[in-house]
C-alpha positions as CSV (number, residue, x, y, z in Angstrom):
1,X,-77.4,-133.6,-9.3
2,X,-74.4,-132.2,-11.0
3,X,-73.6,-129.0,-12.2
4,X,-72.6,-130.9,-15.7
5,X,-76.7,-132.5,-15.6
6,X,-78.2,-128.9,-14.1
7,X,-76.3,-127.0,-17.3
8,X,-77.0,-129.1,-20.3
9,X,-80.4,-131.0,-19.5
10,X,-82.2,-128.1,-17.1
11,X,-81.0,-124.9,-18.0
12,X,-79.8,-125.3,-21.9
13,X,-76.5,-124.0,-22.0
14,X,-73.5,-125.9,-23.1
15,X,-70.9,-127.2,-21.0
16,X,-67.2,-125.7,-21.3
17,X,-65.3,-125.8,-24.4
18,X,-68.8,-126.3,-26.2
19,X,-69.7,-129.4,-25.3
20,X,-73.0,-131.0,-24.8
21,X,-73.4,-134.2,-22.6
22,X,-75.6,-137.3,-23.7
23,X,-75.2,-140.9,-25.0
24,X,-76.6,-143.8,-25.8
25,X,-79.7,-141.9,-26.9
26,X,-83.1,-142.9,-28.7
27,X,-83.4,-140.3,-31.9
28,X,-85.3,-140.1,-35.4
29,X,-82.6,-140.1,-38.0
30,X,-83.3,-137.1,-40.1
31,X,-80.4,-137.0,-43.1
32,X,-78.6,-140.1,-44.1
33,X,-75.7,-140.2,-46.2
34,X,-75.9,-142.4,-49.7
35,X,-73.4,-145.5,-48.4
36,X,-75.7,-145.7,-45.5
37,X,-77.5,-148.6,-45.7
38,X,-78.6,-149.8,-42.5
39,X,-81.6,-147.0,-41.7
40,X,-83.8,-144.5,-43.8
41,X,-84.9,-141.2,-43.1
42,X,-87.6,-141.3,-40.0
43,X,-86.0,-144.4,-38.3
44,X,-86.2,-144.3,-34.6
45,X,-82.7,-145.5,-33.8
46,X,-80.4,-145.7,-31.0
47,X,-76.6,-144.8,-31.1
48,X,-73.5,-145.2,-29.5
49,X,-71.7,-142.4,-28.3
50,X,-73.6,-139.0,-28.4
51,X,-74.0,-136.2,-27.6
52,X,-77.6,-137.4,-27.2
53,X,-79.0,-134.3,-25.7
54,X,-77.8,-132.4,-28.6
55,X,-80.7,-131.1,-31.2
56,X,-79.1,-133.0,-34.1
57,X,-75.5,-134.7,-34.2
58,X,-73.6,-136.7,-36.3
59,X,-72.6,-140.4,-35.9
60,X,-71.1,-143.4,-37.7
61,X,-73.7,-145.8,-39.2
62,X,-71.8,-148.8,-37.5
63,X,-73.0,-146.7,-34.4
64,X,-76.5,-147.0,-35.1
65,X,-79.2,-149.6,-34.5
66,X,-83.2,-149.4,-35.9
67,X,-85.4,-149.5,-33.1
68,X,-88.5,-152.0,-33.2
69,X,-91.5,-150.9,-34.9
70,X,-94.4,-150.0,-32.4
71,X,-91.5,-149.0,-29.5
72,X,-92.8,-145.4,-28.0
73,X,-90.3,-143.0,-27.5
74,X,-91.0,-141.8,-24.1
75,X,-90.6,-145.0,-22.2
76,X,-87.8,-146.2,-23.7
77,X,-85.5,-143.1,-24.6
78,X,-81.8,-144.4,-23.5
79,X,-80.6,-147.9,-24.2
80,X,-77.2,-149.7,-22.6
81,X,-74.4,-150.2,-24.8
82,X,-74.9,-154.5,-24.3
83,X,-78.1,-154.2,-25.1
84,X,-77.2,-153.3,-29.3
85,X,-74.8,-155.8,-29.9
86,X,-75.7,-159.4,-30.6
């Protein structure tokens, strides 16, 4: 595994120049600005882009996609880019 994987995901600290790897995450959106109008607050959703592993990050809403109702966060907690578009 690489030293990029071992320093964000296993030990915690931040890659150089700050950064923090991840993408194409599953996440509960927690603020949402008011011309927003494609998820609330508490929508599991998955994004384009990242950084995923980050505690909280912004995004662009034409980056995001609601997940299904009923979908459990621990088995599906990365999706693949083809898989959001229709």
């Amino acid at each position: 595994m690489g030293s990029a994987w071992k320093r964000s995901t296993f030990i915690g600290g931040l890659l150089p120049g700050g950064r923090v790897v991840g993408h194409e995450g599953v996440e509960t959106v927690v603020e949402v600005r008011e011309d927003v109008e494609n998820v609330d607050v508490g929508d599991m959703v998955t994004t384009l882009g990242g950084p995923a592993f980050a505690e909280y990050y912004k995004t662009k809403g034409c980056n995001v996609v609601r997940m299904p109702s009923g979908i459990d966060d621990y088995t599906l907690w990365i999706s693949e880019p083809p898989c959001m578009r229709r």
